[in-house]
N, C-alpha and C positions, 0 to 999 in steps of 0.2 A: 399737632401731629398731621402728616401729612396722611393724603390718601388718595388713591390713582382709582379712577372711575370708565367703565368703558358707557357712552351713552349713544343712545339711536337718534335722537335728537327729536324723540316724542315723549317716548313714558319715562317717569321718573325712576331711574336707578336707585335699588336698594341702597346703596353706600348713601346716598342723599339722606333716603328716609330715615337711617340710622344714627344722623348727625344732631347732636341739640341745638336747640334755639341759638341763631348769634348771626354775626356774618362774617361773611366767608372770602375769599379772591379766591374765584376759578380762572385757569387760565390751559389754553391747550399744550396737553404733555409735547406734542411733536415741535411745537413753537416755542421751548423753554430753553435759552442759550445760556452756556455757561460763564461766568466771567473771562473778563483776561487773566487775571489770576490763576482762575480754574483749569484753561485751557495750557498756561503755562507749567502748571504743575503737572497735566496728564502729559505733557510733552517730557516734559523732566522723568516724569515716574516710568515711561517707556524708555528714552534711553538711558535708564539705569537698570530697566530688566535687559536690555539687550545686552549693557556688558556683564552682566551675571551679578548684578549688586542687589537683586531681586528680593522682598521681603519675605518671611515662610508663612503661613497659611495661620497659624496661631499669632503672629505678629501682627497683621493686617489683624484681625480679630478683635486683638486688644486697641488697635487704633481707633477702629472701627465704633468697639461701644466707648470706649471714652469719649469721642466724640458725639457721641449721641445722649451722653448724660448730662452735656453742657445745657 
């Protein structure tokens, strides 16, 4: 599971402290690029709202958590 942490870069962020033993890969949110894949697809998914081929609000929804039970 992921988890977005704002840090000072001295005290340790709650979110830290709340994590159990193991190890981890941090990496900075602003440095995080999407694939080519990904970038293709938000390309594609904009010009299909532009020409009104748009998904509705419950649709994304259900993409959304299917996706995330994988």
């Amino acid at each position: 599971m992921s988890r977005v942490l704002d840090w000072d870069g001295k005290n340790i962020p709650d979110e830290l402290r709340r994590l159990p033993p193991g190890r981890y890969v941090l990496e900075p949110f602003d440095e995080v690029a999407l694939t080519p894949d990904e970038e293709e697809g938000i390309r594609k998914a904009l010009a299909s709202l532009e020409t009104g081929k748009g998904l509705s609000q419950q649709q994304v929804q259900r993409k959304v958590t299917s996706a995330l039970k994988r």
